[in-house]
C-alpha positions in Angstrom: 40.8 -103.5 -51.2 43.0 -102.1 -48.5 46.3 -103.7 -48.3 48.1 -104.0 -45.1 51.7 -103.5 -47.7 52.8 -103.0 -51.0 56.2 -103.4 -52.2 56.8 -102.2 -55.8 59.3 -104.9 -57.2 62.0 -103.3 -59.0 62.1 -100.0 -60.8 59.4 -99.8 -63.3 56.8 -100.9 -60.5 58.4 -98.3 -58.1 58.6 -95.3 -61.2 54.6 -96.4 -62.1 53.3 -96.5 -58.8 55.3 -93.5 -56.7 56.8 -91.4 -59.4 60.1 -90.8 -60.3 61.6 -89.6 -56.8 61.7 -93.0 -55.6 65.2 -94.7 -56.3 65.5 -98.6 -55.8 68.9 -98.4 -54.4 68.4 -95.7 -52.2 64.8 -96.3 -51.0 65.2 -100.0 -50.6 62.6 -101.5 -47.9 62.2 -97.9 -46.4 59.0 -96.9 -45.7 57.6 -94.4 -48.0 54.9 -91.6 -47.9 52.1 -93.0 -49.6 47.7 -93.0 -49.3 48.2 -96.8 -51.2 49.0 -98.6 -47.5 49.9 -98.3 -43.9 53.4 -100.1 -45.6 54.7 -99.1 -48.8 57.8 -99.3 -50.1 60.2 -101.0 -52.9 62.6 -103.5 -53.7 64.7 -105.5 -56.3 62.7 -107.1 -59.0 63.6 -110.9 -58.8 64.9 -110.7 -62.7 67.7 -108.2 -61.6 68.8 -111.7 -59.3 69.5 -114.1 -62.8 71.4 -110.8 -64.2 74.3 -111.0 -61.8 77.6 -112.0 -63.5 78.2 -115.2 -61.4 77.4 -117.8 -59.0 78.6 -115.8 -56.3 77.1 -112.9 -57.1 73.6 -114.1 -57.9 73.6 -116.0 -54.6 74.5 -112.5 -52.7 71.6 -110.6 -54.6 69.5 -113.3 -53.7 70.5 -113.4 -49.9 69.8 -109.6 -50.3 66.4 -110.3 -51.7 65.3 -112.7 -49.2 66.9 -110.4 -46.7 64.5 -107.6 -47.9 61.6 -109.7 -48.2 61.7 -110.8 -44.2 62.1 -107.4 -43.3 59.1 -106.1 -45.1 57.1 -108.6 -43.6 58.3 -107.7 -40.2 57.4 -104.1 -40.4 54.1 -104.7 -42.1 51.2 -103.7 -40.1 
C-alpha cells in the first residue's frame, strides 16, 4: 500500500505511529516528517468530541474536527 495521507487520530495513534515528539495540540493538521506518506500528520480522536462538558462545547470541538478534517483533505496529495 502507499497512501496518499495518514492522519493519526488522537494521541495514542499519533505516540504509536510517530513517537513521543508529536503533541496533538501542538502538531494538529501540520504536516509531519515522515517515510509512512507524502501527507502525514494528526488530529483529535472523535471520542475526545462526546468528552466535552456541554452542548456548546462539544459542538465547538466538533466544528474544530470537521474543520481539521477539510483541511487535511485539501492538502493531501
Amino acid at each position: 500500500m502507499k497512501p496518499r495521507a495518514i492522519v493519526a487520530l488522537g494521541a495514542t495513534a499519533a505516540a504509536a505511529m510517530l513517537g513521543p515528539r508529536v503533541r496533538v495540540t501542538r502538531d494538529r493538521t501540520k504536516a509531519i516528517d515522515s517515510t509512512l506518506a507524502p501527507l502525514v500528520t494528526v488530529t483529535v480522536h472523535p471520542s475526545s468530541i462526546l468528552r466535552a462538558p456541554d452542548s456548546e462545547s462539544r459542538a465547538a470541538a466538533r466544528a474544530q474536527f470537521v474543520a481539521d478534517l477539510r483541511a487535511i483533505a485539501k492538502a493531501a496529495p
